[in-house]
C-alpha positions as CSV (number, residue, x, y, z in Angstrom):
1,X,11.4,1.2,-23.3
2,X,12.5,3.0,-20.4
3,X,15.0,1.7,-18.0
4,X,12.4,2.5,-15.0
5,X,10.3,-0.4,-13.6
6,X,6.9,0.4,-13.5
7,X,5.6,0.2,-9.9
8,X,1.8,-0.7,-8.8
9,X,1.4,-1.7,-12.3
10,X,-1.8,-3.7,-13.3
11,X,-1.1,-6.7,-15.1
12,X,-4.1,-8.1,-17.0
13,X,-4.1,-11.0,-19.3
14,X,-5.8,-11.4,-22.4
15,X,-6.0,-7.5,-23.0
16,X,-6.0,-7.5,-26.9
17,X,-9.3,-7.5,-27.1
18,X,-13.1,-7.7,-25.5
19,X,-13.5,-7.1,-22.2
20,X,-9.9,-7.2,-21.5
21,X,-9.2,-4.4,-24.0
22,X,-11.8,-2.4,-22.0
23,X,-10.2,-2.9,-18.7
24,X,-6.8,-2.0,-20.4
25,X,-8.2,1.6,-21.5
26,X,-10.4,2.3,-18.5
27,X,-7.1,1.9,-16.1
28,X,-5.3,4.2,-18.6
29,X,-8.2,6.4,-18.8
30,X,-9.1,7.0,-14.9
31,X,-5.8,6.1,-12.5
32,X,-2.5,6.1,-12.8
33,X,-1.3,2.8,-12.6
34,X,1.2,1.3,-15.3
35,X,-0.7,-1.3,-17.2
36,X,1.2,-4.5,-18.8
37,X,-1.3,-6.9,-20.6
38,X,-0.7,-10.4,-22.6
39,X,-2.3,-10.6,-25.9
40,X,-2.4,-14.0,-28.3
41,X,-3.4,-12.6,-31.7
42,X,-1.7,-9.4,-33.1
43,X,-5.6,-7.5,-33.4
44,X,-5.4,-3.5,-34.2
45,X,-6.6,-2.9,-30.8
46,X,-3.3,-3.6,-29.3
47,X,-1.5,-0.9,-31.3
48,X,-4.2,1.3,-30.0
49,X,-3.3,0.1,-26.3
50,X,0.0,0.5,-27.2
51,X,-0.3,4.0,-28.5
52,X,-2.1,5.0,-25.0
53,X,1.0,3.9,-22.9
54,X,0.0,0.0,-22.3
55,X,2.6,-2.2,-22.4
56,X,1.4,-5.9,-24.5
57,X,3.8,-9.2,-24.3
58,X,2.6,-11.6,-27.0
59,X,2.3,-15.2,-25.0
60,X,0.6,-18.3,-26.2
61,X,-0.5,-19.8,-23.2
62,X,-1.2,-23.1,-24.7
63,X,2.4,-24.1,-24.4
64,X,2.8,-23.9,-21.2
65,X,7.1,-23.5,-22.0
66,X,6.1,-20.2,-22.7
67,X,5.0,-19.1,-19.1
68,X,8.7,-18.9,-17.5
69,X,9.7,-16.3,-20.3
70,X,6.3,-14.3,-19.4
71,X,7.4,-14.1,-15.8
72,X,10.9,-12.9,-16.4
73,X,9.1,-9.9,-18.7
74,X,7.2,-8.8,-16.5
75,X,9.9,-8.8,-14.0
76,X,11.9,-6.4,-16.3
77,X,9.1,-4.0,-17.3
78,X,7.6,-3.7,-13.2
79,X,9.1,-3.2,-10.0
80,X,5.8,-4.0,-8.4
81,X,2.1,-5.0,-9.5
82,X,-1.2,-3.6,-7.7
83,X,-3.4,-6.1,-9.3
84,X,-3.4,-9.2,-11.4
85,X,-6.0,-9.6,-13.6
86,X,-7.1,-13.1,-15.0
87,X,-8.9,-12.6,-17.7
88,X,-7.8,-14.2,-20.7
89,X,-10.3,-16.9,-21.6
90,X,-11.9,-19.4,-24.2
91,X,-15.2,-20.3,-24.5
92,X,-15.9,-24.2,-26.0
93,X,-18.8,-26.7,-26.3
94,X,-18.1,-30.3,-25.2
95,X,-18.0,-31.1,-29.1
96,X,-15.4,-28.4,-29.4
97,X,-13.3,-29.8,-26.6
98,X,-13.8,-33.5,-26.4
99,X,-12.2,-35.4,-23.3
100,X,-8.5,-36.0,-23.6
101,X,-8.4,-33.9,-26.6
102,X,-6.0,-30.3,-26.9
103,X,-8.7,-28.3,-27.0
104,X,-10.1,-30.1,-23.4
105,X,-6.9,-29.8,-21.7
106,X,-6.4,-26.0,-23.1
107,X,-9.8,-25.5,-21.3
108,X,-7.8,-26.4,-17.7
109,X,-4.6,-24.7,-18.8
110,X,-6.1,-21.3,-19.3
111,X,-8.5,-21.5,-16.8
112,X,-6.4,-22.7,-14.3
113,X,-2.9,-23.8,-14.9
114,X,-1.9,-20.8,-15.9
115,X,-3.7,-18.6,-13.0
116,X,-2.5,-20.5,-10.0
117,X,1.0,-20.3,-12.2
118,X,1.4,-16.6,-12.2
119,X,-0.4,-16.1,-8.5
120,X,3.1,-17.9,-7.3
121,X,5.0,-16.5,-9.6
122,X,3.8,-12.8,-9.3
123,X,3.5,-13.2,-5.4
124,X,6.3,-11.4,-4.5
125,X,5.5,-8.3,-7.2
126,X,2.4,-7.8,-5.5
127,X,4.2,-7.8,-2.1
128,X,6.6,-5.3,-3.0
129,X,3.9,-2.6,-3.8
130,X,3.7,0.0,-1.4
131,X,-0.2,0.2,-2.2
132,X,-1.7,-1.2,1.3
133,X,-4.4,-3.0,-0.6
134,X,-3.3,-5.5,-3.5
135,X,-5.6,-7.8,-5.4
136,X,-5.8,-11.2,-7.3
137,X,-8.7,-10.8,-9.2
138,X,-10.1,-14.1,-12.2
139,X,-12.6,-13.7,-14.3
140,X,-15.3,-16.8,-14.4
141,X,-18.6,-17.7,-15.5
142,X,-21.9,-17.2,-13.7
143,X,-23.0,-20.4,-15.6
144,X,-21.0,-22.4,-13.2
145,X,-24.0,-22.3,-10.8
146,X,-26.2,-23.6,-13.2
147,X,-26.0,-27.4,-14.9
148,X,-25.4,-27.3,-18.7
149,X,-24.9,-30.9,-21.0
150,X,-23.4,-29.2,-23.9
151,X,-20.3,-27.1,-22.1
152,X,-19.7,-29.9,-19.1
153,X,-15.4,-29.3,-19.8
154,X,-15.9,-25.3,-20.4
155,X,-17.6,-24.8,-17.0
156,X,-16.1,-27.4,-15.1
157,X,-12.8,-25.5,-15.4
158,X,-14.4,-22.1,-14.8
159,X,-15.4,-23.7,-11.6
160,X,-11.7,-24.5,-10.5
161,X,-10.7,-21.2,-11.4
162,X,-13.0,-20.2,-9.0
163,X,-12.1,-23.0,-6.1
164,X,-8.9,-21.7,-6.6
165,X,-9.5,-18.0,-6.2
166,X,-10.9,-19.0,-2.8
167,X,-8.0,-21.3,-2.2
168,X,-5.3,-18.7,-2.7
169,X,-7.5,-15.8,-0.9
170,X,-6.6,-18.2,2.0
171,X,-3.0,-18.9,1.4
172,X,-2.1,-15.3,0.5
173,X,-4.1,-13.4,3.2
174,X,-3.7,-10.9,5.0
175,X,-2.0,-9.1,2.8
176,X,-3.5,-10.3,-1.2
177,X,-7.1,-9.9,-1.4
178,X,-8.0,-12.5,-4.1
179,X,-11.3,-12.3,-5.6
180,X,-13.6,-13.9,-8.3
181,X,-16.2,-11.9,-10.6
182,X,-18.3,-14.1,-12.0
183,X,-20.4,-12.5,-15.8
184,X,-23.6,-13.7,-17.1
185,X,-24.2,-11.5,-20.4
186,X,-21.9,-8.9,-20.8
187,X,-21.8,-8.3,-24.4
188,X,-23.3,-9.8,-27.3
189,X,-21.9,-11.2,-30.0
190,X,-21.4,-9.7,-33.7
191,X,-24.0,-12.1,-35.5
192,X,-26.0,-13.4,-33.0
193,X,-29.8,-13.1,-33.9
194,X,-32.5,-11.0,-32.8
195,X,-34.2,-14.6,-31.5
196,X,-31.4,-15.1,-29.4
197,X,-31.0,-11.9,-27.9
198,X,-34.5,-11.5,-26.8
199,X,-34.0,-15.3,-25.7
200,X,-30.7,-14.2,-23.4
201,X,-32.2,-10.9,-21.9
202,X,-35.7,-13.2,-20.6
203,X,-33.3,-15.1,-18.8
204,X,-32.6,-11.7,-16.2
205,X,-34.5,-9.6,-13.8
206,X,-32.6,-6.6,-15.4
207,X,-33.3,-7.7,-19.1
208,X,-30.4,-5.1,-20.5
209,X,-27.0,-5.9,-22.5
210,X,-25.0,-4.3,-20.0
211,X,-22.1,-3.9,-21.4
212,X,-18.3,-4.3,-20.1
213,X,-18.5,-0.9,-17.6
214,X,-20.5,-3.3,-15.6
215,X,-17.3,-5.7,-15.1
216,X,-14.9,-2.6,-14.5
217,X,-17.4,-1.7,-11.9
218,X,-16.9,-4.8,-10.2
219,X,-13.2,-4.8,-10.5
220,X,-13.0,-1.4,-8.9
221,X,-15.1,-2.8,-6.4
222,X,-13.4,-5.1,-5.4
223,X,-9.9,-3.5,-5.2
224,X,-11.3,-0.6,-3.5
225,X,-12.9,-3.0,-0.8
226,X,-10.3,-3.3,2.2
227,X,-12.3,-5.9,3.6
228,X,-13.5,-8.2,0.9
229,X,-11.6,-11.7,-0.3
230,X,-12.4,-15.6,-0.9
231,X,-16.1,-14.4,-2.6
232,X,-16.9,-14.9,-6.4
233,X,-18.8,-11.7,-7.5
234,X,-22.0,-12.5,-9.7
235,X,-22.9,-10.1,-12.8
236,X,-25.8,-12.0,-13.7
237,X,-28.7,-8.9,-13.6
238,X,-30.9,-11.2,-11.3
239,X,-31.3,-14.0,-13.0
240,X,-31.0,-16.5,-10.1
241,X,-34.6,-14.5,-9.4
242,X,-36.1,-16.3,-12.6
């Protein structure tokens, strides 16, 4: 490693894989920001990142002992961070994560333990950029607007994450923009049927699988914007017009 901190690096976490993994290689790709990402499970990808000059921390955020140690990493690989990235997340039916069980309160700890965590704790990262704009931005779940019985714990915490993205847009502004971008489909899933698909893409106006560009779209966005913070960010391809 070298002994220089990275400054106006993007930290993103969850980057081992998905849409996180994207992110991670459209920042090395297209700007020239240092990029630092967590990542839980040791997947190929993340050699890959690695290989393109990302720098991966392995952290487990479901013990929440671990977070300190995550900090103090950071602090020794960057000088300064342009953007935080909240993007590591879990996806789990109520009879996944029953009330008061691991799973449940994992649902809260990812989704918003461990976000308003590292938004005190990286504060003063962000501050020291020289960038004039600097950005919180989380990762949610258009479903939030919509009432499901079967994912009641899921979206209940993806709708504190967002409350809190608008709370801390407030506490950190003018000077951290913090935003929200909120998917509907993105990307489907290995094994899902042909039924399903057709069953997803009836649900939107634009009835496409659009792919994770559409979410780096929106992150650029919203960093770009000098005059946007406090909103959550719908990726839904119209389907509040259905």
């Amino acid at each position: 490693m070298s002994k220089t901190l990275k400054e106006n690096a993007i930290f993103i976490t969850g980057g081992g894989q998905r849409i996180g993994a994207y992110l991670v290689r459209q920042f090395l790709a297209n700007t020239d920001y240092p990029v630092v990402f967590t990542y839980r499970t040791q997947y190929a990808e993340v050699d890959e990142l690695v290989e393109l000059g990302a720098i991966a921390i392995q952290c487990d955020f479901d013990d929440q002992n671990n977070l300190p140690g995550l900090v103090k990493q950071i602090k020794q690989y960057c000088e300064s961070l342009r953007a935080v990235i909240h993007n590591a997340s879990v996806w789990l039916s109520d009879e996944q994560a029953p009330v008061f069980s691991t799973a449940y309160q994992g649902l809260f700890r990812l989704h918003v333990e461990v976000p308003n965590f590292l938004n005190h704790q990286l504060q003063s990262l962000l501050l020291a950029s020289n960038s004039e704009l600097k950005d919180i931005i989380s990762l949610s779940d258009y479903s939030v607007s919509h009432v499901s019985d079967t994912h009641i714990a899921y979206l209940s915490s993806k709708a504190a994450m967002q409350t809190s993205s608008v709370a801390f847009a407030k506490k950190f502004a003018p000077h951290i923009k913090v935003n929200d971008i909120a998917p509907a489909l993105i990307i489907f899933n290995e094994g899902d049927s042909e039924a399903y698909k057709q069953k997803r893409l009836s649900q939107a106006a634009i009835p496409i699988e659009p792919g994770e560009e559409v979410v780096w779209q929106a992150v650029m966005y919203l960093m770009n914007s000098s005059y946007t913070t406090g909103i959550s960010l719908p990726l839904n391809g119209g389907r509040h017009l259905l």
